[in-house]
C-alpha positions as CSV (number, residue, x, y, z in Angstrom):
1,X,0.0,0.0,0.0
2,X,2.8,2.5,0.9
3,X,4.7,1.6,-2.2
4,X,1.9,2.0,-4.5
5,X,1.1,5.4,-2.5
6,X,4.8,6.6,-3.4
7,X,5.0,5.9,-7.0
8,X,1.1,7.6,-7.6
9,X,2.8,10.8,-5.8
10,X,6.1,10.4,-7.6
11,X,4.2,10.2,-11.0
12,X,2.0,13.5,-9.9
13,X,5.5,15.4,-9.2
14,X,6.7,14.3,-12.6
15,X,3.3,15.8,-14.4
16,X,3.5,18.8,-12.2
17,X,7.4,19.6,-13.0
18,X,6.8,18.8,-16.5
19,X,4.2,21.7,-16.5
20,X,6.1,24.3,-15.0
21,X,8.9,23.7,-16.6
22,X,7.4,23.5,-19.8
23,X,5.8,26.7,-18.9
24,X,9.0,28.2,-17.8
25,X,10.5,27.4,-20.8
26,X,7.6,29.1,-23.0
27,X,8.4,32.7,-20.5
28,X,11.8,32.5,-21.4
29,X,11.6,31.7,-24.8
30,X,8.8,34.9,-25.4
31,X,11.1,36.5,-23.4
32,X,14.4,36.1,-25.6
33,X,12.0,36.4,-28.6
34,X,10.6,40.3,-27.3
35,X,14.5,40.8,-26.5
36,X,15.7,40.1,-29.8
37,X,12.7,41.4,-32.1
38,X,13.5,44.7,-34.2
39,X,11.6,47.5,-33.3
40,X,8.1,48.3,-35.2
41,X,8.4,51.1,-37.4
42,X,4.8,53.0,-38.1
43,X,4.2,54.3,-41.6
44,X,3.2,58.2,-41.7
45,X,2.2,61.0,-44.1
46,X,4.2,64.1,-43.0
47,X,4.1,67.7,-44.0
48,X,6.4,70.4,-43.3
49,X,5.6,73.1,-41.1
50,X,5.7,76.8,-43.4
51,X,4.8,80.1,-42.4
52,X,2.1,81.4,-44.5
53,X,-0.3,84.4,-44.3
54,X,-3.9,83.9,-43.0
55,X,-6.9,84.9,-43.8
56,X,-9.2,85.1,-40.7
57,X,-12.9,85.7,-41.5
58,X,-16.1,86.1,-39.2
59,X,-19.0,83.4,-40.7
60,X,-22.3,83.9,-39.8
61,X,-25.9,82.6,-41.2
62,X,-28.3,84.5,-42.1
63,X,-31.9,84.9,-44.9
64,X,-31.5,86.9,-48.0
65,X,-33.9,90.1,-48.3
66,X,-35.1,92.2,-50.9
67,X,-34.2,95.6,-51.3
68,X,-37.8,96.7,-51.6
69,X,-40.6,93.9,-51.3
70,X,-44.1,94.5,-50.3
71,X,-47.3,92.7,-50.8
72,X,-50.1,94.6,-52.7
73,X,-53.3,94.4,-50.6
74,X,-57.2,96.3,-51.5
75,X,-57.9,99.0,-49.2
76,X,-61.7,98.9,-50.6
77,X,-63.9,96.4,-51.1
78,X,-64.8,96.2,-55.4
79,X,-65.2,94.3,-57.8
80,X,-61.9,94.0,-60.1
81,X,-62.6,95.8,-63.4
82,X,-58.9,95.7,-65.3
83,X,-55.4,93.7,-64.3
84,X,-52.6,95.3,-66.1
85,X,-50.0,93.4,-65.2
86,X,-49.2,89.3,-66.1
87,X,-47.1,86.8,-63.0
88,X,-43.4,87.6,-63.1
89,X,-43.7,90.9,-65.3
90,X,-41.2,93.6,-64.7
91,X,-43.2,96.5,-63.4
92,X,-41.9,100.8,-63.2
93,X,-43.0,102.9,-59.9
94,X,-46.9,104.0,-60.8
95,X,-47.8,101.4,-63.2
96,X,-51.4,100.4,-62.6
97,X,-51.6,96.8,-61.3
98,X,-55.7,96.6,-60.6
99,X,-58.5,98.7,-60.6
100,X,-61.2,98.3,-59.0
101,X,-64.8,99.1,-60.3
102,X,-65.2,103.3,-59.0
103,X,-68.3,104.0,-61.4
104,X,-70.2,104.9,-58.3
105,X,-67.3,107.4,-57.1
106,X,-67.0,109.1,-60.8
107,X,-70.2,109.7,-61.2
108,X,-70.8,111.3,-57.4
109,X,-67.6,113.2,-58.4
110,X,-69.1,114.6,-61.1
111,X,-72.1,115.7,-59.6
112,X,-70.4,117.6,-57.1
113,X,-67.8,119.2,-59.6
114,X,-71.2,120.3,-61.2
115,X,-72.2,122.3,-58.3
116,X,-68.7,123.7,-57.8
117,X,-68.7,126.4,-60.0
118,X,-72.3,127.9,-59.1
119,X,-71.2,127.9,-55.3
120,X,-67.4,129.7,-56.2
121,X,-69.9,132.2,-57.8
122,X,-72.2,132.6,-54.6
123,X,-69.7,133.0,-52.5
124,X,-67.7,135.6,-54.9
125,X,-71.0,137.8,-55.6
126,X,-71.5,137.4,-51.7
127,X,-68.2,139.0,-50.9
128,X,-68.9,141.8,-53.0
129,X,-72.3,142.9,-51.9
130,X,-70.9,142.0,-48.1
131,X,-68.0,145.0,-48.6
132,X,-71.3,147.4,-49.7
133,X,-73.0,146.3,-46.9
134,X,-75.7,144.3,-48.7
135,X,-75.4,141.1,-46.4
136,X,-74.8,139.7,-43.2
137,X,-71.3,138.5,-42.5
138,X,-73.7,135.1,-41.7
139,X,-74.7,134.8,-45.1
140,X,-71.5,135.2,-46.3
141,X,-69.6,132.7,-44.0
142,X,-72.5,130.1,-45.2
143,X,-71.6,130.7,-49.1
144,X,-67.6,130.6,-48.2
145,X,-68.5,127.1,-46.4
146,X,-70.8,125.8,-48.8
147,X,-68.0,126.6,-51.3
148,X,-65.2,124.9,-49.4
149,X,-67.4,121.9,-48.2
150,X,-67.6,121.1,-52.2
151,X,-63.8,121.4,-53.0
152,X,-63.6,119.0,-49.9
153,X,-65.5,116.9,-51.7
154,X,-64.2,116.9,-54.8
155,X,-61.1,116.3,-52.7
156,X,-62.5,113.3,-51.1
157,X,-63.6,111.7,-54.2
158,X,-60.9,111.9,-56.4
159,X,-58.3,110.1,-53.1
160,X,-61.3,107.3,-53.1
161,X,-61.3,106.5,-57.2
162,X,-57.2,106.9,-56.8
163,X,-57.4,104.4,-53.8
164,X,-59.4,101.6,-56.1
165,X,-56.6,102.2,-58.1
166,X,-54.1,100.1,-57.6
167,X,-50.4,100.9,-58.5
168,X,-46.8,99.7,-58.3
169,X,-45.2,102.3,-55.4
170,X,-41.4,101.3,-57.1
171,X,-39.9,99.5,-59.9
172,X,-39.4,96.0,-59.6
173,X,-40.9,92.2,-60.2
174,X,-44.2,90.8,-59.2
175,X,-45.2,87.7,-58.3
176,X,-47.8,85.2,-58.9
177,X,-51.2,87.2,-59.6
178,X,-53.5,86.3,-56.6
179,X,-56.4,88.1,-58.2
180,X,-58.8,87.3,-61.4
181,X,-60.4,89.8,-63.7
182,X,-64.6,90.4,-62.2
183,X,-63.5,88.7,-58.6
184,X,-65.2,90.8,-55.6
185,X,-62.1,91.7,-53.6
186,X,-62.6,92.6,-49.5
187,X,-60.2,95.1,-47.5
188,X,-57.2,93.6,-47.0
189,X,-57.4,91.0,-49.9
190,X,-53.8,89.9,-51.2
191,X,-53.2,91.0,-55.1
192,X,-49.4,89.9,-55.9
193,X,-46.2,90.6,-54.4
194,X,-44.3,93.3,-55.7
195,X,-40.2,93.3,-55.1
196,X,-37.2,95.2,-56.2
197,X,-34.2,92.4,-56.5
198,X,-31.6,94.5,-58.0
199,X,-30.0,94.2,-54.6
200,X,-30.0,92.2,-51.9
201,X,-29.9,92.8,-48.4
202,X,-28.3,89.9,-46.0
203,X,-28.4,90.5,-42.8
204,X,-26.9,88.7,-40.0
205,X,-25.7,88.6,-36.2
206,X,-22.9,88.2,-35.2
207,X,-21.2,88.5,-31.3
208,X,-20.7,92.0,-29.7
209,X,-17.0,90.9,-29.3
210,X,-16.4,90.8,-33.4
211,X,-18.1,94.6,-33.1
212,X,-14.5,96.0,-33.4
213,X,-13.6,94.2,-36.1
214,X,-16.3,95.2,-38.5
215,X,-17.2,98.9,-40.5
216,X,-19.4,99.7,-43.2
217,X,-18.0,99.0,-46.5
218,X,-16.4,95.7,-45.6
219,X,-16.0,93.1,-47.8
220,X,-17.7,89.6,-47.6
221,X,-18.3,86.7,-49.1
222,X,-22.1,84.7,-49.3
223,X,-23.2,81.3,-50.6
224,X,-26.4,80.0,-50.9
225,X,-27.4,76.4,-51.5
226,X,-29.1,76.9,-54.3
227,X,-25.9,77.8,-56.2
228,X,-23.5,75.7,-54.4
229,X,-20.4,76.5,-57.0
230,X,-21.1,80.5,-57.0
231,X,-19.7,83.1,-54.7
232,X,-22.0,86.0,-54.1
233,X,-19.5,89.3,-53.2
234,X,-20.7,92.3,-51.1
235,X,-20.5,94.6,-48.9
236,X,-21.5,96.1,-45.0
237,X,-24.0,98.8,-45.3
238,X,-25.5,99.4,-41.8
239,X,-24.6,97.9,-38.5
240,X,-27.4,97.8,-35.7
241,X,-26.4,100.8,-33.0
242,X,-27.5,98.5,-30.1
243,X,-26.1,94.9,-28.9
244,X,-29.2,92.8,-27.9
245,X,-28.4,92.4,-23.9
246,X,-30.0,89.1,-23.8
247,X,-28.0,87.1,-26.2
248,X,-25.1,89.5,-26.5
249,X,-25.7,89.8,-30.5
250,X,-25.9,92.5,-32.8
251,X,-27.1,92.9,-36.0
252,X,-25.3,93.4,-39.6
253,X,-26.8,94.0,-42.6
254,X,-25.0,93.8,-46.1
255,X,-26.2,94.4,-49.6
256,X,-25.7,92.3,-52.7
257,X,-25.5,93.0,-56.4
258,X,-28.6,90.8,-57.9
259,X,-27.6,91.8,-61.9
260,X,-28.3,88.2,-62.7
261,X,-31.0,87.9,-60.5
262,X,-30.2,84.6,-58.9
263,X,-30.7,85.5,-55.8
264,X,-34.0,85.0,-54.3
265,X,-35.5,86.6,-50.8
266,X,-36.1,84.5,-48.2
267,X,-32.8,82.1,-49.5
268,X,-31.0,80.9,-46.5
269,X,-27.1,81.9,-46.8
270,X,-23.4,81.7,-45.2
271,X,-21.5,84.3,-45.1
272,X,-17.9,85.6,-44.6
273,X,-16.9,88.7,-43.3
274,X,-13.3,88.9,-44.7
275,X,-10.6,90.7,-41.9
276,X,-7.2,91.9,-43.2
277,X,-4.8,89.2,-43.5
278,X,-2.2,87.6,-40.7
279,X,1.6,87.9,-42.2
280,X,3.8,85.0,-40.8
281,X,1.4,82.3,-39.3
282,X,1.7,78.7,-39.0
283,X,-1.2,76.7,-40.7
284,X,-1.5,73.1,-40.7
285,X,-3.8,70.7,-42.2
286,X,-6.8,69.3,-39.5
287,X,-6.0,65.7,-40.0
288,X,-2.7,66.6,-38.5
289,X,-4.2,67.6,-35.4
290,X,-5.3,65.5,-32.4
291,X,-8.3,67.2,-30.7
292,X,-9.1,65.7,-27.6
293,X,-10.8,67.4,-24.2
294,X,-7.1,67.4,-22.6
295,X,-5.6,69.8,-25.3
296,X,-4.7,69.3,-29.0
297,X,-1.8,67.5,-29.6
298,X,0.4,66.9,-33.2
299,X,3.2,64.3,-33.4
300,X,6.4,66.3,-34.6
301,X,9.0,64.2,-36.2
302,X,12.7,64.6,-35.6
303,X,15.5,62.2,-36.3
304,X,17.3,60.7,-33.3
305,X,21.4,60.0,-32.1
306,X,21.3,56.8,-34.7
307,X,19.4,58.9,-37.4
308,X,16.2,57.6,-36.7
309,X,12.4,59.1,-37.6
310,X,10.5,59.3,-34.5
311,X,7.7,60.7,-33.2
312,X,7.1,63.2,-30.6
313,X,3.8,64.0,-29.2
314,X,3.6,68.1,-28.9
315,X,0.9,70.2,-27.2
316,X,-0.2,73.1,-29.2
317,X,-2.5,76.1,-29.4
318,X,-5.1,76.1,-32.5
319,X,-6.9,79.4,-33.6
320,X,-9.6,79.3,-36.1
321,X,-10.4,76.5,-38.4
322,X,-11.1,76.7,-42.4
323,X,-12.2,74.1,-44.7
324,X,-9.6,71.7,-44.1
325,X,-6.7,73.8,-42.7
326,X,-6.5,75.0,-39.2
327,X,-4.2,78.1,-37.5
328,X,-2.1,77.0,-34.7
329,X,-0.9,79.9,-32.5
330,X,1.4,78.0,-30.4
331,X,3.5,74.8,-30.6
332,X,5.4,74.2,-33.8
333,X,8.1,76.2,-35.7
334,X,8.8,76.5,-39.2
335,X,10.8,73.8,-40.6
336,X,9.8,71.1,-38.6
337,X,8.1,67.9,-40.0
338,X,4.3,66.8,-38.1
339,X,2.5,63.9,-39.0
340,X,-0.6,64.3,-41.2
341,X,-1.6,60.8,-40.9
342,X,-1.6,57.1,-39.0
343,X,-1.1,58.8,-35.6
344,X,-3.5,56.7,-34.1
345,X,-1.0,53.6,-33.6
346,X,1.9,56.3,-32.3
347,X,2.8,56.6,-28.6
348,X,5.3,59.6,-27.9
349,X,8.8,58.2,-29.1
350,X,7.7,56.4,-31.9
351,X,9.9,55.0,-35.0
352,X,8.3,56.0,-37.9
353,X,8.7,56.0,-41.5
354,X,7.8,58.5,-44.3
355,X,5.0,56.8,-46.8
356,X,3.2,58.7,-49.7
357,X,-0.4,58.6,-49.8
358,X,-2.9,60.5,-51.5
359,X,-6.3,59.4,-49.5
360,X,-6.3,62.6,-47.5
361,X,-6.5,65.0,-51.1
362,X,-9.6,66.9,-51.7
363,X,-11.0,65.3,-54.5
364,X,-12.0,67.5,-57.5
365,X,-15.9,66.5,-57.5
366,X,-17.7,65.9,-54.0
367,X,-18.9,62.5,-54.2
368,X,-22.7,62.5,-54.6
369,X,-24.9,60.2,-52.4
């Protein structure tokens, strides 16, 4: 019994030690294996860190407006006797749009202009036998009033057939009729809207701390969606004298040369405000950057005591951003190389290797969806 006992614990030893040292001998080999591997070497894209001028801008959203734009309303209640204009037609200041059925008011007009001249003659022949003493200075006041009570009239009359009279009040384009020839129209009732598009008016808000930067006549630049390959130039013409004090915005407004008429009110629009240029400024590509919550971060590449690529991690300080470029205030120097691409496998102290790749270009033509 104590023999067989020895040789089951002597066999339960042997598979134990043959474990561990099997297991030993795997650690040592991985171990000799790390020791003896060559160091990885991470492909990168690299640029070269230039000076260059920038252009900052201010952007800001906003709708387009029309110089002029109003919608033509009845201020009587008529029936429509005569449309002179057709949808989309190019109208001049006074051209008559609609008028409105004022047979009623011409012919009350001309019955009072028909008594006009018999009262002017009262009242004259009543001043002239009032200075000899013939009448009452009653009798006369009545004539003068019955007189002027008339040219009141007449007065009245002819503003009430102008006011059924409807007219373009500046040069510009209608709209879409909204009217038909014989329709009963009530106070208030829409006829077409009337706008002058040779120029636009954008305006915009932008923060009270931009104020200093901006002044009337300043250049900018707008887009609008509609013409996605066309930039729209023009220029600051008023800026609002008070900052709102609940949002801390204030409000531009900039007009914009419509010759082509392509631009539409009411078409939403980016603009540009563009600031004088920066001389001497360091501007990298985005992809180069590393934007995290901690600070933005590029990996500068310098060559080490055996001649090397490496990469460092650096901490920098970015400014304002454009398309696909970005202005770094603080971090980099002129001359030095930073990774534009594959920092996501780097650690600080990299080896890296220079690789040419093309997948971060702009292409020529936006893919479409």
């Amino acid at each position: 019994m104590k023999k067989w006992f020895f040789i089951m614990a002597l066999v339960v030893l042997l598979l134990f030690g043959s474990v561990i040292g099997f297991n030993l001998f795997k650690q040592h080999k991985i171990a000799e294996y790390l020791a003896n591997r060559p160091e990885p070497e991470f492909p990168v894209t690299v640029t070269d860190v230039k000076a260059g001028d920038w252009n900052p801008v201010i952007e800001a959203i906003g709708f387009i407006e029309p110089n002029q734009g109003v919608t033509l309303t009845s201020e009587v209640s008529g029936t429509i006797k005569n449309i002179g204009f057709e949808s989309g037609q190019k109208v001049e200041k006074g051209d008559l749009l609609v008028g409105i059925d004022s047979d009623v008011e011409k012919a009350n007009l001309e019955s009072t202009q028909a008594r006009l001249p018999a009262a002017k003659a009262k009242f004259e022949r009543y001043k002239d036998l009032f200075a000899k003493g013939s009448v009452s200075q009653e009798a006369l006041d009545d004539a003068q009033a019955s007189y002027l009570s008339l040219m009141a009239q007449v007065k009245s009359l002819k503003e009430s057939i102008a006011r059924r009279n409807i007219t373009a009040p500046f040069g510009g384009e209608v709209g879409l009729r909204n009217v038909f020839l014989g329709q009963f129209v009530q106070p208030g009732t829409d006829i077409v809207r009337l706008e002058d598009t040779s120029v636009m008016r954008f305006r915009f808000t932008v923060p009270q701390t931009d104020l200093p930067k901006l002044r009337l006549g300043q250049s900018l630049v707008i887009d609008v969606d509609a013409y996605p390959d066309i930039k729209f130039d023009g220029n600051i013409t008023a800026i609002e004298p008070a900052v709102n004090y609940q949002s801390g915005l204030v409000q531009v407004q900039a007009s914009i040369p419509n010759n082509d008429g392509k631009l539409r009110s009411g078409m939403f629009a980016r603009a540009k405000v563009i600031l004088p240029p920066v001389r001497n400024q360091i501007i990298l590509p985005q992809t180069a950057i590393t934007f995290s919550l901690y600070g933005d971060t590029v990996y500068v590449v310098r060559k080490d005591e055996d001649g090397a690529l490496r990469a460092f991690q650096t901490v920098v300080n970015t400014g304002e951003r454009q398309g696909d470029t970005v202005h770094v205030l603080k971090g980099v120097e002129p001359g030095e190389t930073v990774v534009t691409s594959g920092q996501i496998r780097l650690s600080n102290h990299a080896k890296v290797k220079e690789v040419v790749n093309n997948a971060l270009a702009t292409p020529a033509v936006t893919p479409k969806l």
